[in-house]
C-alpha atoms as a printed R data frame, in Angstrom:
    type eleno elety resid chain resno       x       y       z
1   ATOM     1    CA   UNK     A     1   0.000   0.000   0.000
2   ATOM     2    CA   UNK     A     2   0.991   3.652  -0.678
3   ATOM     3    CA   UNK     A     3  -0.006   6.126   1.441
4   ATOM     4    CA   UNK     A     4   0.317   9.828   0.716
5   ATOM     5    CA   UNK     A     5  -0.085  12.008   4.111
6   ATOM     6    CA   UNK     A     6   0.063  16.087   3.786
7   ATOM     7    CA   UNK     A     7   2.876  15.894   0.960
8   ATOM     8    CA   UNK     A     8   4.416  19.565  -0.027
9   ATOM     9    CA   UNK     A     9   7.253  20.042  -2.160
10  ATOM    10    CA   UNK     A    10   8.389  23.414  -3.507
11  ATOM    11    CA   UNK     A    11  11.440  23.901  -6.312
12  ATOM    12    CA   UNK     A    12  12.097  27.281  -5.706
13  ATOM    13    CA   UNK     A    13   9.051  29.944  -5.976
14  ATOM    14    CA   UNK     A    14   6.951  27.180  -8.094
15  ATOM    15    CA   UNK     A    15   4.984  24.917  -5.728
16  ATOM    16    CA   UNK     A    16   4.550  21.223  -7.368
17  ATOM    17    CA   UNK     A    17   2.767  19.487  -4.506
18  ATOM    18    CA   UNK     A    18   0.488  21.266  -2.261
19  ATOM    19    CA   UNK     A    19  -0.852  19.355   0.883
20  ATOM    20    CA   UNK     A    20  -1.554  16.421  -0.824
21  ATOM    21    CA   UNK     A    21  -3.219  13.188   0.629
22  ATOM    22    CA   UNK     A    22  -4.272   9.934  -0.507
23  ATOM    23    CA   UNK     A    23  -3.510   6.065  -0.406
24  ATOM    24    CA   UNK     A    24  -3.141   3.840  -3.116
25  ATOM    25    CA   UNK     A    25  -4.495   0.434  -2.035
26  ATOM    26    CA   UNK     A    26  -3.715  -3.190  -2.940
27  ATOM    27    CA   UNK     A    27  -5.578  -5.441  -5.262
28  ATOM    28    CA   UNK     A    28  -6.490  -2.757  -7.503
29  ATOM    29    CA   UNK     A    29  -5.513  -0.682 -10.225
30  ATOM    30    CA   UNK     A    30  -4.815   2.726  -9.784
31  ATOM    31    CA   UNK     A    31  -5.035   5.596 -12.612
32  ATOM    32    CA   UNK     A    32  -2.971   8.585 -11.669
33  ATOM    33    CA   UNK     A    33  -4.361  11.831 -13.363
34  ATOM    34    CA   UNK     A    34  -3.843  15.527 -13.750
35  ATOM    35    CA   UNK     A    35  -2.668  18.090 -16.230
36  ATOM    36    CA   UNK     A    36   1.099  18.779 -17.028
37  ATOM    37    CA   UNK     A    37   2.618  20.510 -14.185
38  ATOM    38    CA   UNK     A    38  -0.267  19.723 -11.704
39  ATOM    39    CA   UNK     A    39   2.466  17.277  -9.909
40  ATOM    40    CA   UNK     A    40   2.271  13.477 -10.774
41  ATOM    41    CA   UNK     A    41   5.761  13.250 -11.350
42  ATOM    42    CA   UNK     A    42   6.934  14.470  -8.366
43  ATOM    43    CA   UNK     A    43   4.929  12.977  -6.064
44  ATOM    44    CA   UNK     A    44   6.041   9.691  -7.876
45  ATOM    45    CA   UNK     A    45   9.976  10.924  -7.509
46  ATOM    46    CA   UNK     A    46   9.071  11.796  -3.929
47  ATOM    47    CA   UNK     A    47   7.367   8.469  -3.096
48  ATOM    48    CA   UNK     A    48  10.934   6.801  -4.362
49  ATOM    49    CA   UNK     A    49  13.151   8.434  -2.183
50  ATOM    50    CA   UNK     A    50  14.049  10.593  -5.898
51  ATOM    51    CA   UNK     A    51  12.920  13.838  -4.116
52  ATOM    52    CA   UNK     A    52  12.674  15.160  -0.845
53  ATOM    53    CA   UNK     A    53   9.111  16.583   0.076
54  ATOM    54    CA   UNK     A    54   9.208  19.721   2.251
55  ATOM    55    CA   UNK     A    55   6.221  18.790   4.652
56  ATOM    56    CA   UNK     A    56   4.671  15.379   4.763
57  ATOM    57    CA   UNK     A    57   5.461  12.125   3.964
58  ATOM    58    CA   UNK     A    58   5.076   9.049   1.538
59  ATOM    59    CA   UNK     A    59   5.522   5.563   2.485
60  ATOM    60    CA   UNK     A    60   5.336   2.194   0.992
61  ATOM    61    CA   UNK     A    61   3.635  -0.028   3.792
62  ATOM    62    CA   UNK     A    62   4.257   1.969   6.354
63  ATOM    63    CA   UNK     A    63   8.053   2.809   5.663
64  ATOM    64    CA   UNK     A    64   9.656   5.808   3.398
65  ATOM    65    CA   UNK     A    65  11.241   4.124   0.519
66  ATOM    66    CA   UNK     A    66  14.687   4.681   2.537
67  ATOM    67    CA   UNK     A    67  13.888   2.540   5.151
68  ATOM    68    CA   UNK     A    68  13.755  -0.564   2.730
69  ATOM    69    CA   UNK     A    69  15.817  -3.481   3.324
70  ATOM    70    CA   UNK     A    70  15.729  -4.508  -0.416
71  ATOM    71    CA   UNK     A    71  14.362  -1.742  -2.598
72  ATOM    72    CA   UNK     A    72  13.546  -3.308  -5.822
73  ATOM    73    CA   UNK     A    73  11.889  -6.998  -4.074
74  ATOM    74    CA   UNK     A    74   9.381  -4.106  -2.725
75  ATOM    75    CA   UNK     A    75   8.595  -1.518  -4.898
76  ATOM    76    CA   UNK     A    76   8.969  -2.169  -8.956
77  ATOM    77    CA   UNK     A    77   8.831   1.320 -10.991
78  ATOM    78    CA   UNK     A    78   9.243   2.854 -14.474
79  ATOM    79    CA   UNK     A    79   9.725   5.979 -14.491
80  ATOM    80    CA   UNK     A    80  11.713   6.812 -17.638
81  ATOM    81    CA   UNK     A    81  11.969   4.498 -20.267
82  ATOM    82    CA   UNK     A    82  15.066   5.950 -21.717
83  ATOM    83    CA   UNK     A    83  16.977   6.128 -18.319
84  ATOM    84    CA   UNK     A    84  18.964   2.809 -19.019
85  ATOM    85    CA   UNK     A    85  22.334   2.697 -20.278
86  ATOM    86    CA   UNK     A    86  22.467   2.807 -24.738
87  ATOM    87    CA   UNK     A    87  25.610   1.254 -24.628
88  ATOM    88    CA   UNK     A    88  24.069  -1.764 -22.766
89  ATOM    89    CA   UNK     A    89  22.446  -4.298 -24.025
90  ATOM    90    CA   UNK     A    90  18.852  -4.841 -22.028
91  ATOM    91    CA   UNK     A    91  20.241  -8.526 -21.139
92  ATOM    92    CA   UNK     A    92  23.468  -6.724 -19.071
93  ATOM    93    CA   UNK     A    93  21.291  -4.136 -17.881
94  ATOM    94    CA   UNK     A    94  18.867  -6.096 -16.293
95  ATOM    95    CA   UNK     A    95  21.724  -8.299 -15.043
96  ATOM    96    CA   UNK     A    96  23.078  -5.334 -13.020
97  ATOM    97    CA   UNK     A    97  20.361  -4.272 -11.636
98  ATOM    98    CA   UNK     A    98  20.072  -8.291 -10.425
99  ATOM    99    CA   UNK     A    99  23.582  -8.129  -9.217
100 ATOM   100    CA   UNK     A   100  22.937  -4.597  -6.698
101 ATOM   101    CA   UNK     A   101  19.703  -6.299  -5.015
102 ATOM   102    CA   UNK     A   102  20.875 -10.054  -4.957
103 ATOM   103    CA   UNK     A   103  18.410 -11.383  -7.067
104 ATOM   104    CA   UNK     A   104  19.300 -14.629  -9.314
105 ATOM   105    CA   UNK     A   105  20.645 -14.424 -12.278
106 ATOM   106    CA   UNK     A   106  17.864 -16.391 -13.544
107 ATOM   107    CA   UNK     A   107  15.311 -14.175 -13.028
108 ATOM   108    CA   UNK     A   108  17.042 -11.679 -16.138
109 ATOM   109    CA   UNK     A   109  15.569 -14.009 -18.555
110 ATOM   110    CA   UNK     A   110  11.990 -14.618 -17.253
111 ATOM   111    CA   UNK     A   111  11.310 -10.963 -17.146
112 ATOM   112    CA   UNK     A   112  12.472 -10.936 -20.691
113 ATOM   113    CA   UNK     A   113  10.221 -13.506 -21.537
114 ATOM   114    CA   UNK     A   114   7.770 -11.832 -19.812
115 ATOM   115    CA   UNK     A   115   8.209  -8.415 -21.647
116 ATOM   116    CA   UNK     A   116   8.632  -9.945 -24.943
117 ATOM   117    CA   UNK     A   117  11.935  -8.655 -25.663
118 ATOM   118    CA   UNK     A   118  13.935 -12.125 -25.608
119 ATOM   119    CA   UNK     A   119  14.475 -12.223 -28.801
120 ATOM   120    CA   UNK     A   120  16.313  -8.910 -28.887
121 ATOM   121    CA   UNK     A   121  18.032  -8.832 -25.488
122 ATOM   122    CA   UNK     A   122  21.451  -9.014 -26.397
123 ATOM   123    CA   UNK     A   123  20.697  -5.657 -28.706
124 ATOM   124    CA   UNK     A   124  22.091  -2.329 -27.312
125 ATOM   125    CA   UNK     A   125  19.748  -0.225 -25.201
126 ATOM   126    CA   UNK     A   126  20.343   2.433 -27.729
127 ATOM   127    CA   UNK     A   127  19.065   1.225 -30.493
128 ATOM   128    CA   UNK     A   128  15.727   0.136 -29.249
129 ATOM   129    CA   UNK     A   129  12.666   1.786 -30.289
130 ATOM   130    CA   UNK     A   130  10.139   3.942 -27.255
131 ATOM   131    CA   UNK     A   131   8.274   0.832 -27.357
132 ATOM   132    CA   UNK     A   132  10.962  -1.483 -26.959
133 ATOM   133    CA   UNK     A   133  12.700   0.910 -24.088
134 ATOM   134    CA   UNK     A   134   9.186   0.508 -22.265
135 ATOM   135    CA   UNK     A   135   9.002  -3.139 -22.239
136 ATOM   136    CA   UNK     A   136  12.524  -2.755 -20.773
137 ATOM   137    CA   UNK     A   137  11.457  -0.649 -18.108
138 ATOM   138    CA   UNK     A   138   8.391  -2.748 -17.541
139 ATOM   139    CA   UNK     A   139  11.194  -6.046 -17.258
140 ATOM   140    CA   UNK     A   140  13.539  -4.019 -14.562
141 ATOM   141    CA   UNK     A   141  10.075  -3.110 -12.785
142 ATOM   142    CA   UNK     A   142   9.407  -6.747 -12.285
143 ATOM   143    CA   UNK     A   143  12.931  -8.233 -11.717
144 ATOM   144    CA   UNK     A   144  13.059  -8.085  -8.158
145 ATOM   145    CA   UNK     A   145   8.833  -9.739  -8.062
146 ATOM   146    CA   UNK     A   146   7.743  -6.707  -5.695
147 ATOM   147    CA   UNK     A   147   4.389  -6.207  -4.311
148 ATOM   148    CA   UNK     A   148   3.964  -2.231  -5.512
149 ATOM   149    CA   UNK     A   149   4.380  -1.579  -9.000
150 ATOM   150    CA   UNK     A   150   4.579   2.210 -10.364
151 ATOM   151    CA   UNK     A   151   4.911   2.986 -13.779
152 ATOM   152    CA   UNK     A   152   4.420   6.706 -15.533
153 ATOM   153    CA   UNK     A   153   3.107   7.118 -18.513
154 ATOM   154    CA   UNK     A   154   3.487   3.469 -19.302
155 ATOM   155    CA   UNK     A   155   1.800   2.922 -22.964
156 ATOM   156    CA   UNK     A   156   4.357   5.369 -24.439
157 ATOM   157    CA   UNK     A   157   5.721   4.390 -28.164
158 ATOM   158    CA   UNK     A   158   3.412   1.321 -27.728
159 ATOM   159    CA   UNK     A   159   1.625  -0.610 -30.382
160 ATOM   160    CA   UNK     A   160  -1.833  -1.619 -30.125
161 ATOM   161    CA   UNK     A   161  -0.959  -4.852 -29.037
162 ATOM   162    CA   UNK     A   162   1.943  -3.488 -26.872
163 ATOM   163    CA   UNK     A   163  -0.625  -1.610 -24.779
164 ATOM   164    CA   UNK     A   164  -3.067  -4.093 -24.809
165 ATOM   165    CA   UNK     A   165  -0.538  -6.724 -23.087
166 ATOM   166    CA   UNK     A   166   0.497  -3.696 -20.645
167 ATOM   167    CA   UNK     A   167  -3.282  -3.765 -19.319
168 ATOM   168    CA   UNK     A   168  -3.993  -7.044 -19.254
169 ATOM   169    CA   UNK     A   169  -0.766  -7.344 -16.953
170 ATOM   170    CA   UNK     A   170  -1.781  -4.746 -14.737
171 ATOM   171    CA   UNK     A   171  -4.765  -6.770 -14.176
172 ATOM   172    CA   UNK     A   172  -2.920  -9.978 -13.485
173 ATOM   173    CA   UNK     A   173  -1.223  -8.218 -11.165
174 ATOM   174    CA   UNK     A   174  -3.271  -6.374  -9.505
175 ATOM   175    CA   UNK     A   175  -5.615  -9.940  -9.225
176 ATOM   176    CA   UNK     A   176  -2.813 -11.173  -7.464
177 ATOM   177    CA   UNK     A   177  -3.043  -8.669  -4.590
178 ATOM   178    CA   UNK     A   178   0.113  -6.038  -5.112
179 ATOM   179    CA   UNK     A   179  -0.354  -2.422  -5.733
180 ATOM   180    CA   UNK     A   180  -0.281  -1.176  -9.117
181 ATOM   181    CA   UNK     A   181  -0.403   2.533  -9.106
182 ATOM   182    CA   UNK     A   182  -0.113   3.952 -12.901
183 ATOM   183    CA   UNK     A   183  -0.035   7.977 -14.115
184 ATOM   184    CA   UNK     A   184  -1.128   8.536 -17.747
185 ATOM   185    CA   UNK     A   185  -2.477  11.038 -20.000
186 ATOM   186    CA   UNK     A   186  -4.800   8.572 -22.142
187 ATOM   187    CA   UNK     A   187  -8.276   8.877 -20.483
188 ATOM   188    CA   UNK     A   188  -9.653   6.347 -22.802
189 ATOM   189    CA   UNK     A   189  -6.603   3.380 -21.746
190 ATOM   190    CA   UNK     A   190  -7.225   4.294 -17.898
191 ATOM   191    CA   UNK     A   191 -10.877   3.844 -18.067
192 ATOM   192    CA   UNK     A   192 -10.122   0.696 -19.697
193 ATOM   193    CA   UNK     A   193  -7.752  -0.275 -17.078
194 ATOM   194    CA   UNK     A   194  -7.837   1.659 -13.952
195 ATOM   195    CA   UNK     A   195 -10.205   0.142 -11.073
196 ATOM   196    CA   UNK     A   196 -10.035   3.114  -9.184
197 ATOM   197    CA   UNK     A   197  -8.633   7.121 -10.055
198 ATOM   198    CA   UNK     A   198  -6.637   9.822  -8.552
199 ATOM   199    CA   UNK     A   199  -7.471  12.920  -9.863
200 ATOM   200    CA   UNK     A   200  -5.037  15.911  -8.830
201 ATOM   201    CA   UNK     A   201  -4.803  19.447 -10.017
202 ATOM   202    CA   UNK     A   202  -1.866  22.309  -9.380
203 ATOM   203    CA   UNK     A   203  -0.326  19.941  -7.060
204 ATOM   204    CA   UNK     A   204  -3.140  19.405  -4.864
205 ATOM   205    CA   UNK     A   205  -5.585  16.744  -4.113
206 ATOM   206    CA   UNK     A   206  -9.130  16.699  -6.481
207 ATOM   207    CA   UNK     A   207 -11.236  13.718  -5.942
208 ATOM   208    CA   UNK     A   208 -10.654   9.906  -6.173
209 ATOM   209    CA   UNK     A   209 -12.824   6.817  -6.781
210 ATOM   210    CA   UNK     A   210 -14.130   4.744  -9.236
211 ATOM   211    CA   UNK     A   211 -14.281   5.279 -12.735
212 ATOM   212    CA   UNK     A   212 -18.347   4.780 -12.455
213 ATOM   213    CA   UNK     A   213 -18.650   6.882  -9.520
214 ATOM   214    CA   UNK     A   214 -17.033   9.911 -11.838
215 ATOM   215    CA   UNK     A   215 -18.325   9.528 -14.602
216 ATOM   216    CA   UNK     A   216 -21.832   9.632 -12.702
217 ATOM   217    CA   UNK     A   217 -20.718  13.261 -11.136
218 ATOM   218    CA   UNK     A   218 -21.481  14.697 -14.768
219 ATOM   219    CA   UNK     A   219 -24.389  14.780 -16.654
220 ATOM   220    CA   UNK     A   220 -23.990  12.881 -20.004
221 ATOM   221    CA   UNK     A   221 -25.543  13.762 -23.242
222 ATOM   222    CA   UNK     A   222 -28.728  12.039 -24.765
223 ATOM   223    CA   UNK     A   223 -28.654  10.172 -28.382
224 ATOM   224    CA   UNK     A   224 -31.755  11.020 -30.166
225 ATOM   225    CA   UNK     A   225 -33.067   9.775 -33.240
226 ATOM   226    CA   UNK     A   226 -36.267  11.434 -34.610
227 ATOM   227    CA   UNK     A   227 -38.765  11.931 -38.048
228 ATOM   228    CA   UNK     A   228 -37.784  15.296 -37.759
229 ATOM   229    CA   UNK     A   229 -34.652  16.406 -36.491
230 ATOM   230    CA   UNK     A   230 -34.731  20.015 -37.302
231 ATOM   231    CA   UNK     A   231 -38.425  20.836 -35.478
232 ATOM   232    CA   UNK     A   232 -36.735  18.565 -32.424
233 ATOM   233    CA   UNK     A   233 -33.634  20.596 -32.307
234 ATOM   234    CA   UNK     A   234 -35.809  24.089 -31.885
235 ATOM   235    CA   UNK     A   235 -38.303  21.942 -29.288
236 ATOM   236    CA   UNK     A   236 -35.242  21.400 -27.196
237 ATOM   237    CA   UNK     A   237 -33.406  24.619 -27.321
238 ATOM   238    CA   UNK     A   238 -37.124  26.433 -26.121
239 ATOM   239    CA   UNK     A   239 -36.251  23.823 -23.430
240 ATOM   240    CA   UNK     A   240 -32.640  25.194 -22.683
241 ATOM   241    CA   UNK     A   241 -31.228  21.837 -24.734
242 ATOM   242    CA   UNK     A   242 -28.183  22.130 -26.935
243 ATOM   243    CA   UNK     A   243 -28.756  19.596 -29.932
244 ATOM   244    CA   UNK     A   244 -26.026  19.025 -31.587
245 ATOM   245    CA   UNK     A   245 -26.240  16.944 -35.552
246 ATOM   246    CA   UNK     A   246 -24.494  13.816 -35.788
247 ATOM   247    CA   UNK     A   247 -24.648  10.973 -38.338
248 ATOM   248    CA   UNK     A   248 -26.959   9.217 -40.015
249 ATOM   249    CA   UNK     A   249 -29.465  12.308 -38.903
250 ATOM   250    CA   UNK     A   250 -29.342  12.084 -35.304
251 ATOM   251    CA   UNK     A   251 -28.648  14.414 -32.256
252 ATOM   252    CA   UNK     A   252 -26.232  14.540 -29.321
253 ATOM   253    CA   UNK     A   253 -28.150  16.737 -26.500
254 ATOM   254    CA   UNK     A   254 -27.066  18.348 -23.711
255 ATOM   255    CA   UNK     A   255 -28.366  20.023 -20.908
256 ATOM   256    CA   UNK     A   256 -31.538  17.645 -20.870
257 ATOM   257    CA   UNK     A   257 -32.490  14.295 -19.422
258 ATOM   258    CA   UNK     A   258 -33.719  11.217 -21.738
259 ATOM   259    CA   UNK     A   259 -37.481  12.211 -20.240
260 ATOM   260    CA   UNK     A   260 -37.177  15.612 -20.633
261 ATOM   261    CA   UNK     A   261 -36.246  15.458 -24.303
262 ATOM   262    CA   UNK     A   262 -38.720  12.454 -24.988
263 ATOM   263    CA   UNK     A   263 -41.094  15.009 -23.241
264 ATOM   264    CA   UNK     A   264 -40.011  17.708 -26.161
265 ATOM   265    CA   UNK     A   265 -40.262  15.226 -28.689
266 ATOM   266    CA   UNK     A   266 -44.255  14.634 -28.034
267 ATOM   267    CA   UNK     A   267 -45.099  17.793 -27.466
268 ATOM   268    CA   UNK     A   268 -43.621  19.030 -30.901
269 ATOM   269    CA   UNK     A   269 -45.568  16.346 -32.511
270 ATOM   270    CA   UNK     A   270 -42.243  14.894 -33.093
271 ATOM   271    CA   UNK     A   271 -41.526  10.637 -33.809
272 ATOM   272    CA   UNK     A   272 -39.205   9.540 -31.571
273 ATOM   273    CA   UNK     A   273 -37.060   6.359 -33.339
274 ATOM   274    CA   UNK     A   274 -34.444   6.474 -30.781
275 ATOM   275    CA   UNK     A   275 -33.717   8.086 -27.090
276 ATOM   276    CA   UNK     A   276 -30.599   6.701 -25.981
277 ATOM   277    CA   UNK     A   277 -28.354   8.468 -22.505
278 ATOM   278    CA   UNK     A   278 -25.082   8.517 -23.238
279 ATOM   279    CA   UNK     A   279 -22.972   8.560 -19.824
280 ATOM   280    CA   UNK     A   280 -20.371  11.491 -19.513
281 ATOM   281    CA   UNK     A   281 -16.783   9.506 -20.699
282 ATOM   282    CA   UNK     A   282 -13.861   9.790 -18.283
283 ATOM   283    CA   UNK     A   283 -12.601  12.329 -20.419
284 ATOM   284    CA   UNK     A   284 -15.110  14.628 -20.024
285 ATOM   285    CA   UNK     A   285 -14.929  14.091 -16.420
286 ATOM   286    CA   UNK     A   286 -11.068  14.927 -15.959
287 ATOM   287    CA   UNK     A   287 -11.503  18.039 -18.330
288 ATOM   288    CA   UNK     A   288 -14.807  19.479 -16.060
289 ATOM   289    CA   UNK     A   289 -12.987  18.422 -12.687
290 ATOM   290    CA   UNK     A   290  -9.153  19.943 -14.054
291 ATOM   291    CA   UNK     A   291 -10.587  23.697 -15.803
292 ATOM   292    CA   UNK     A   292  -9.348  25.299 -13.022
293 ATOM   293    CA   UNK     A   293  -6.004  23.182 -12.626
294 ATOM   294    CA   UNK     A   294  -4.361  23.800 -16.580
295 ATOM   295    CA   UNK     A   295  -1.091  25.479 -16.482
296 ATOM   296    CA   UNK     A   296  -0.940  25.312 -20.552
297 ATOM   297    CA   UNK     A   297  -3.763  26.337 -22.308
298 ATOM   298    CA   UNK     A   298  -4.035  26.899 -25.563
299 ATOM   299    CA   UNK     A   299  -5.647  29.285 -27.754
300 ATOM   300    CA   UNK     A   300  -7.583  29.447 -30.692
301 ATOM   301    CA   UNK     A   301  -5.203  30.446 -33.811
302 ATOM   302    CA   UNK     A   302  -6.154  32.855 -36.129
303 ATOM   303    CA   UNK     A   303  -5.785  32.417 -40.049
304 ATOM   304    CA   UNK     A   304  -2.942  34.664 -41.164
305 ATOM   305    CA   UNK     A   305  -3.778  37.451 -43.583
């Protein structure tokens, strides 16, 4: 289990963590989230010793990542795929990073096998592709067999069925009761994958829970198929709806419930073929819960004359 208590952390007059709390419990997966700069990465760096936090603490079952007696059979991470050695090959890498924690020799080769990169593990670290260098990172993660995995941004250069592997091995492990505690940009992957979601913002804590109980915190839009679309579309806006055309002659609303536009629908004299809710995605969550968290925005650009 992780547990983040109170964490602050300042780099000069910037502050990247503010008060933050939460725990990260075992058995499940956990999706990290938040906007560049709102302070994943640090609290990941702090929770590995990689940092120093000026107020609070982070601890891996109790104990600061210091205090372990054998780092890497407790705590697997990836934190930068391209931190290995180029000159290496992933074989001698992996080997060394056996050799520091006392772990057998023999274990190099099942994580191989496990990552999928056997059959180029005598090939330099530098010439490996992102994906290949993430596989890697994934293998060193898992050489020592610890009980919390964290990995950032860990479908990075991957294929399709690269990141589908990735998720179906977070569930395996998390099925077999260790912590696996992930931070990632791709809302759609983590709502694939995640059991349960972090959500932080300018360094500071925003909500957590399940990917259901978010997505219920915002109202969805309703799918609406109809004879006539264009007399719906005014029925709904008298209503305060926003209809919005889609294909095959349909609308997305917004702003109304299912009832509420059937309601619109047969008072407009109006056949209804189909009235569908569509629940908010995660996506839509993160970017309602985060407005107030984005350090870069961007702006609308302007043709050139």
């Amino acid at each position: 289990m992780l547990a983040i208590d109170h964490l602050t952390k300042r780099y000069g007059s910037t502050l990247a963590v503010d008060d933050l709390s939460f725990d990260v419990r075992p058995g499940v997966v956990t999706g990290f989230l938040g906007p560049n700069g709102s302070g994943k990465s640090t609290t990941m760096r702090i929770i590995l010793g990689l940092d120093h936090p000026d107020k609070g603490s982070a601890s891996i079952d109790g104990r600061p990542f210091a205090e372990l007696g054998s780092p890497l059979r407790e705590v697997g991470a990836l934190l930068d795929a391209k931190a290995a050695h180029p000159g290496r090959s992933a074989r001698n890498h992996l080997r060394a990073l056996a050799a520091s924690n006392q772990i057998a020799a023999s274990r190099v080769d099942e994580v191989l096998a496990f990552a999928g990169i056997t059959a180029v593990a005598d090939k330099k670290v530098g010439q490996f592709s992102m994906g290949m260098c993430q596989r890697l990172g994934i293998a060193a993660a898992m050489l020592g067999d610890p009980a919390v995995l964290m990995f950032d941004e860990p479908v990075n250069g991957l294929d399709p069925e690269g990141i589908r592997w990735i998720r179906e091995s977070f569930r395996t492990l998390a099925d077999e009761g260790r912590t696996v505690f992930v931070s990632s940009h791709l809302m759609s992957e983590m709502a694939l994958t995640a059991d349960e979601i972090v959500v932080i913002g300018k360094g500071h804590f925003i909500t957590k829970g399940t990917v259901d109980d978010l997505t219920a915190t915002v109202h969805g839009t309703v799918f609406v198929r109809a004879s006539d679309p264009t007399a719906l579309a005014a029925a709904l806006a008298a209503r305060r709806g926003v209809a919005t055309p889609i294909n095959d002659g349909g609308l997305s609303v917004s702003g109304l419930t299912s009832d509420e536009v059937g309601e619109a629908a047969f008072a407009a004299g109006v056949t209804v073929y189909e009235l569908t809710p569509q629940r908010a995605s995660l996506e839509e969550v993160f970017m309602e819960l985060t407005a107030d968290s984005v350090e870069y925005g961007g702006a609308k650009l302007e043709p050139h004359a």
